[in-house]
C-alpha positions, 0 to 999 in steps of 0.5 A, spaced: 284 180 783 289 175 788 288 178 795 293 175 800 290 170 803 287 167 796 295 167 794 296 160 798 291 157 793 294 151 790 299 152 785 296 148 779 290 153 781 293 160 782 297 159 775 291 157 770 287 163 773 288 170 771 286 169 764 280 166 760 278 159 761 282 157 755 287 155 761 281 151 764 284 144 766 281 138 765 280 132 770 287 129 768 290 137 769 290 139 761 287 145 759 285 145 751 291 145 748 293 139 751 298 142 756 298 141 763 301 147 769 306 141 771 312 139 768 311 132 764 314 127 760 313 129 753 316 132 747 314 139 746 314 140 739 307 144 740 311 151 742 306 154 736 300 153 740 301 152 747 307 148 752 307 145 759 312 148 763 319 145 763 321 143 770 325 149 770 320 153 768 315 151 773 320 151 779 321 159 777 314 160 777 312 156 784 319 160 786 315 167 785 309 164 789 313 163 795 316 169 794 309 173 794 306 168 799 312 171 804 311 178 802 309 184 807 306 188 802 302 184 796 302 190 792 309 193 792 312 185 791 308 185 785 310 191 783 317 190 783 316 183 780 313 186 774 319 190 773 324 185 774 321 181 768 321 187 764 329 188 766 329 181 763 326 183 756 331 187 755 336 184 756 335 178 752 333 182 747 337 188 747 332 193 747 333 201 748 333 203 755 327 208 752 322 202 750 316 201 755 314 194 757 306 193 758 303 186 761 297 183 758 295 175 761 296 173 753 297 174 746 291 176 745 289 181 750 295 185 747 290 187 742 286 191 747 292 194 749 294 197 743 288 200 741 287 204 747 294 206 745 293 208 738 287 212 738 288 219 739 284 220 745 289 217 749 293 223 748 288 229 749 286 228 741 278 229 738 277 222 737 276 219 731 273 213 728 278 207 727 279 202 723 283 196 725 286 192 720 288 184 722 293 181 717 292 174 715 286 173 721 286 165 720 293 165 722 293 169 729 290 168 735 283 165 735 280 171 738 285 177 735 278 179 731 274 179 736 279 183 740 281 188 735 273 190 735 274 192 743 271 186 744 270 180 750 274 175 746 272 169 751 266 167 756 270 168 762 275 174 763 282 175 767 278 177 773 274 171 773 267 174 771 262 171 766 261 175 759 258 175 754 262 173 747 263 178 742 259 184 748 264 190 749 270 191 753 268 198 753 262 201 749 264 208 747 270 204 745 267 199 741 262 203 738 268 207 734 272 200 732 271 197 725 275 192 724 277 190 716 282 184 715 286 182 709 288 175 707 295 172 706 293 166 703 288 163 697 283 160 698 286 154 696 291 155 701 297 158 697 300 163 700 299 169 697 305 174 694 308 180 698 306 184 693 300 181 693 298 184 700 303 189 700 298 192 695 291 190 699 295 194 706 296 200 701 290 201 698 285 199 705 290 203 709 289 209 704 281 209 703 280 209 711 285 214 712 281 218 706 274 217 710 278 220 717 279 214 720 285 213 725 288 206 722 290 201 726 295 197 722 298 189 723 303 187 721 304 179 723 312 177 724 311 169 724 303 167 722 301 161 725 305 157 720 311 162 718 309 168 713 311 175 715 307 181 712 307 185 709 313 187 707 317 192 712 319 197 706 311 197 705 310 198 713 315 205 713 313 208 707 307 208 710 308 210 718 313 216 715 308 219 710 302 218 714 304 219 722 299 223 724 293 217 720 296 210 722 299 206 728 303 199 727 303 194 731 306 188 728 305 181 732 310 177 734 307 173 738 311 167 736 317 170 738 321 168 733 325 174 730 332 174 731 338 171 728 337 163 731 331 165 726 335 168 721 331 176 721 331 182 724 330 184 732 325 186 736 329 193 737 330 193 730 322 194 729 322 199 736 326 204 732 322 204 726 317 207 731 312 200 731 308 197 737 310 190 737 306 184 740 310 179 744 309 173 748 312 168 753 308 162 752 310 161 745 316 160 743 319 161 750 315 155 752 313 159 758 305 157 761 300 159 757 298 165 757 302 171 758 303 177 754 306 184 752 307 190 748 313 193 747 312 200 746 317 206 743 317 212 746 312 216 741 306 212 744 308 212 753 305 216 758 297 216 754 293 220 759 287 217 759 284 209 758 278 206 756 275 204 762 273 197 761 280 196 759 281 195 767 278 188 767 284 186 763 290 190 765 292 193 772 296 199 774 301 195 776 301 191 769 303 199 766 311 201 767 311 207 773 311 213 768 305 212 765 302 215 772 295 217 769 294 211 765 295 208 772 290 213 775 284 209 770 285 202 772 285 198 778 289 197 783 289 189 783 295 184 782 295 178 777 299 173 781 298 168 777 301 172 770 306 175 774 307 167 776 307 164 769 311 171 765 316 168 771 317 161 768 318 163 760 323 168 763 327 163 765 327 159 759 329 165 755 336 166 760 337 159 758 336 160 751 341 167 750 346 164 755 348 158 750 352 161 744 348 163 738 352 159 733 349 152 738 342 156 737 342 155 730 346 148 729 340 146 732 335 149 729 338 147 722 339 140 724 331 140 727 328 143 720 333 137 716 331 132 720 324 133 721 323 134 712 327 128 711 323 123 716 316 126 714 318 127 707 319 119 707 312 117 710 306 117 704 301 118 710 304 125 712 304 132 706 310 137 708 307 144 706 312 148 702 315 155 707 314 160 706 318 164 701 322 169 706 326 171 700 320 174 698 321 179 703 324 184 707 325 180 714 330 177 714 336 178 718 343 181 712 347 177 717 343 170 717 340 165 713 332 164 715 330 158 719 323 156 718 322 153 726 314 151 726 313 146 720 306 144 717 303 138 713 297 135 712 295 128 714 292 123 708 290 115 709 286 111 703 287 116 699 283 121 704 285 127 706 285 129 714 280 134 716 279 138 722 276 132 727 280 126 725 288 132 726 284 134 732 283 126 734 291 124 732 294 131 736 291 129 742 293 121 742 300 123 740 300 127 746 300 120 750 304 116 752 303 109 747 302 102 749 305 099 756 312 100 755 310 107 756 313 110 749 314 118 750 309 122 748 309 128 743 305 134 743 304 138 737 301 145 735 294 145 734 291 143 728 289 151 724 286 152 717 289 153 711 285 156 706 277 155 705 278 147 707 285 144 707 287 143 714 294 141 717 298 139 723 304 143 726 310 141 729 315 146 732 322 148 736 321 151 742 326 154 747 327 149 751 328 144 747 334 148 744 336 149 751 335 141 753 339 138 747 345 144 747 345 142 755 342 135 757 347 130 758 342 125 760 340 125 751 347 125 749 355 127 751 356 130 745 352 135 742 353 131 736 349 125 740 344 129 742 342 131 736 343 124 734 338 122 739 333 128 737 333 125 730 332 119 732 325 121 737 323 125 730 323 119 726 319 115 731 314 120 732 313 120 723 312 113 723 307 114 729 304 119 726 303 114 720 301 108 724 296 113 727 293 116 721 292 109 718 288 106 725 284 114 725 282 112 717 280 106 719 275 107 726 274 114 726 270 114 719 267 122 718 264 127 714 271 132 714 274 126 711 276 129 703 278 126 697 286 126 695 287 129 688 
């Protein structure tokens, strides 16, 4: 896809190609999450949806460039530069020497992935139907769906082609795919209880199973807004009395698993035999997009791929041992993944090098300070977290820490839609009036429910990293939490004088009566 010559391309270019056109940038250099490619001067509270790169993280993606830039031999460089960041991965999380690690250009192109792993033909079986089964659709990536029915989940692929949206990625592929999904809220926006979608998994699991479909089944560790699904008791009955029926990949695109948050970790769901879906653009705040799939032993070394998968996944994108699953994609490099997993790889060295006990301080003291300040403001609804004692997520050792917030916005006695978040998310994004007040970005607004739509903020890695380290916000780590404190009651009370002006001007038919 990135011959040599095409690598000297401008690096604003070369980092948002590769992908889809969500990484489009507009002519003031944001692309539709209202993140840019270039650091900037913002308080990133956006880490559920999308970040800009920190300045560490754009010097690290513009330092692999350079090195690719100089290289002899593209290819091999690429190579060897896939496999260092698979080295990173494991040693920031700990995982097994056996565990592979597959690249994919985001969160949502995993999905292709592991429904080429988990179909029998993949490993010299008879292929069978397959039901696919997404939890809590509404609260995945926007494409997931579309994705888990082999589908093109965009006008434009990694490999800068137009598409048609919702046309096969492979025919013969797609034609096997059924896709079923479960629901992990009401319909008012109540989350529903684990037993209540532990017993939909179990019965939609065992009629497919029943029918002679191979199941692929999801399990999402951190939805959107923070619930995990099913429970994990109910996700190993399943895998131990039906191995040769049902795969699990459990998404943990969020990338918030392990003791900061208070739950288990990634090598915990690798030795129960999972897939696990993972990015580096949520959390971790690298650019958007680049993912990953962790892969246990039971599911390495497939002999054969669908071929369209090659319009996303290339040989050099697979671990070395996985010799004939190479042997079905194209030789090609995508740089500009390569660039971005790059950047999120230096946040996450950042991140583990400070102490876990200052991880979680400074996760607690964000979740108070968020739920004291916006709990004081009549403009901004809290949405209640979810309840993880209510499942098996959590960590024996730790206490849950819920590090992506929802809340709702109401003005003159009317709730918030769609239109008007959308409307406040992009003017908190810029920096207000002459004095140049700091700009806020948030996680995107995302349903909740037939209708209720809510905003999110969210703590993302390099925000840790900043306040742990940054003098320049303080001496003290008590100081740095204090000017944090301080910026999260000034981005309340602007969030109230922007709803009040936004209720005002923007008059619209999303606009809801609060009861």
């Amino acid at each position: 896809m990135i011959s040599p010559h095409e690598i000297g391309q401008p690096y604003e270019s070369l980092i948002s190609s590769g992908c889809d056109s969500r990484l489009i940038l507009n002519p003031s250099g944001l692309n539709p999450y209202g993140c840019g490619v270039i650091s900037r001067d913002v308080i990133a509270l956006g880490s559920c949806s999308a970040s800009t790169p920190s300045a560490r993280g754009e010097q690290a993606a513009r330092a692999i460039r350079q090195s690719l830039i100089e290289a002899s031999d593209l290819r091999t460089a690429t190579e060897h530069q896939f496999q260092s960041v698979r080295e990173a991965l494991h040693a920031c999380w700990n995982l097994t020497p056996e565990t592979d690690i597959a690249f994919t250009p985001s969160g949502t192109d995993v999905e292709l992935l592991a429904l080429s792993l988990a179909d029998g033909v993949a490993y010299g079986s008879a292929a069978r139907p397959i039901v696919n089964i997404v939890i809590g659709p509404a609260e995945v990536g926007r494409g997931t769906v579309r994705s888990a029915s082999f589908q093109h989940h965009d006008r434009v692929d990694p490999c800068g082609h137009e598409v048609a949206l919702a046309s096969p990625v492979d025919e013969a592929m797609e034609r096997r795919v059924t896709v079923q999904t479960i629901d992990i809220r009401h319909a008012n926006g109540q989350p529903m209880s684990c037993a209540e979608i532990d017993l939909a998994v179990q019965q939609a699991v065992i009629a497919a199973a029943d029918q002679g479909s191979r199941v692929l089944l999801h399990a999402v560790a951190h939805s959107k807004t923070g619930i995990f699904a099913p429970r994990l008791t109910t996700l190993s009955r399943i895998a131990t009395t039906m191995t040769d029926d049902v795969v699990i990949v459990v998404d943990a695109a969020q990338a918030r698993l392990g003791p900061t948050f208070g739950t288990i970790d990634y090598s915990q769901l690798i030795r129960h035999g999972f897939l696990v879906s993972v990015t580096g653009s949520k959390f971790f705040g690298g650019p958007p997009f680049c993912g990953a799939l962790l892969v246990p032993p039971r599911y390495q070394r497939p002999r054969s791929l669908p071929s369209g998968l090659s319009r996303y996944v290339f040989r050099n994108q697979l671990p070395l041992s996985w010799s004939d699953a190479r042997n079905c994609l194209r030789d090609d490099c995508n740089v500009s993944l390569l660039m971005r997993w790059n950047a999120a790889v230096a946040e996450m060295r950042a991140f583990y090098a400070l102490p876990e006990r200052t991880r979680g301080r400074i996760a607690s003291a964000f979740v108070q300070s968020v739920r004291r300040h916006f709990a004081a403001e009549e403009s901004i609804e809290l949405m209640p977290s979810f309840d993880m004692e209510d499942s098996d997520w959590i960590d024996q050792h730790g206490t849950p820490t819920p590090t992506v917030i929802s809340f709702g916005i109401h003005s003159g006695g009317q709730r918030f839609g769609e239109r008007e978040l959308r409307s406040l998310h992009q003017q908190l994004n810029e920096p207000a009036g002459e004095g140049g007040e700091l700009a806020f970005h948030l996680g995107q607004p995302v349903r909740i429910g037939n209708q209720l739509w809510v905003l999110r903020i969210a703590l993302g890695a390099p925000l840790v990293t900043e306040i742990a380290s940054n003098s320049i916000r303080g001496e003290t780590l008590s100081a740095r939490l204090s000017w944090l404190d301080h910026r999260l009651s000034d981005l309340a009370h602007r969030i109230t004088d922007l709803a009040n002006a936004i209720a005002v001007s923007e008059p619209s038919r999303s606009l809801t009566t609060v009861r």
